[in-house]
C-alpha angles and dihedrals in degrees: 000000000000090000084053087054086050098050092047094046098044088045087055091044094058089048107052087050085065102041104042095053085049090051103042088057093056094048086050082049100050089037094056084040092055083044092053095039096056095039090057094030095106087053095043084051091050097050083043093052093037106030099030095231127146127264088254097045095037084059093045094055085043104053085039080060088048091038089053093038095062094049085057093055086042086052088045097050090052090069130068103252094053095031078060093046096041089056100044091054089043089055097045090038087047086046097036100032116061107214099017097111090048090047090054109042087048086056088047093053104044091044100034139261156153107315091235086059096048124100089227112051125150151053118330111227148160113246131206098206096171092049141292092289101055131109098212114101131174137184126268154173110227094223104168139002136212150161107295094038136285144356096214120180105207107204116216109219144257087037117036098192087088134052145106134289119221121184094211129172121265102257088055087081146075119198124210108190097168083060111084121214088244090061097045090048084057091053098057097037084058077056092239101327106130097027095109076082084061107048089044090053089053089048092050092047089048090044091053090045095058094049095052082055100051076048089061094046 
């Protein structure tokens, strides 16, 4: 009988962690389509009233106008001219408007961008926060350096965007170069699950940088 319970809770469970993914992201979905929908909704009634289109095809031609003018902006800001203008509104919105930086470079990281432009930039390592002998060790994004050692921006999982800045020696850290920022994020938005990658890449990289010492000796 209780192998029976097992079975049927085990069974659920797996279940339930292919299911409910499945499902949040079609509530996300329907959520950002409702969003869409209401934001364009005065044009898509306009188009409906002048054009006699249907209400879907009324908000597809609308969201094709949005979708092309926004290749336009993205063509304008590639000149001069708009790169000049671009940078000038992103300074006064990021001085006038509070929460607009963090608004934007969260936008820019989650749909792509130039890395000068992304929230998390920088160099993935392992960090020693309580001192070179310990064993603890957490994840971390390498932000500044200076003199002493690291800037190093240590994420709290499940959500990235906070965390705590330490300002640690340099032998407090371990970086992984061949670890992007992207993977580590997964990593703590997994909330740990897929770091043993990177614990064996910064054995490896240990491992390769005591026999190129034993080499030099």
């Amino acid at each position: 009988m209780q192998r029976l319970k097992s079975f049927v809770a085990l069974t659920l469970l797996g279940g339930l962690t292919v299911v409910l993914p499945i499902a949040i992201l079609m509530l996300i979905f329907q959520w950002l389509f409702a969003l869409i929908t209401d934001f364009i909704q005065p044009l898509s009634n306009l188009l409906t009233d002048r054009a006699q289109l249907r209400g879907v095809m009324a908000d597809v031609l609308v969201l094709l106008i949005l979708l092309a003018l926004c290749f336009s902006v993205g063509l304008f800001v590639k000149t001069r001219v708009g790169g000049w203008l671009h940078g000038w509104m992103d300074k006064a919105l990021s001085r006038f408007a509070p929460g607009y930086q963090t608004i934007r470079d969260i936008v820019v990281q989650f749909v792509g961008g130039p890395e000068e432009n992304s929230l998390f930039k920088g160099q993935v390592a392992l960090v020693k926060l309580y001192g070179a002998d310990s064993e603890l060790q957490v994840t971390g994004i390498v932000t500044a350096r200076f003199e002493q050692g690291y800037t190093v921006f240590v994420p709290t999982a499940p959500m990235p965007t906070s965390g705590m800045v330490y300002h640690v020696p340099e032998h407090f850290v371990s970086l992984l170069p061949d670890v992007t920022v992207e993977q580590a994020m997964r990593t703590v938005i997994a909330c740990g699950a897929g770091s043993q990658e990177l614990l064996a890449l910064q054995r490896a990289g240990q491992g390769d940088n005591k026999v190129a010492v034993e080499a030099e000796g």
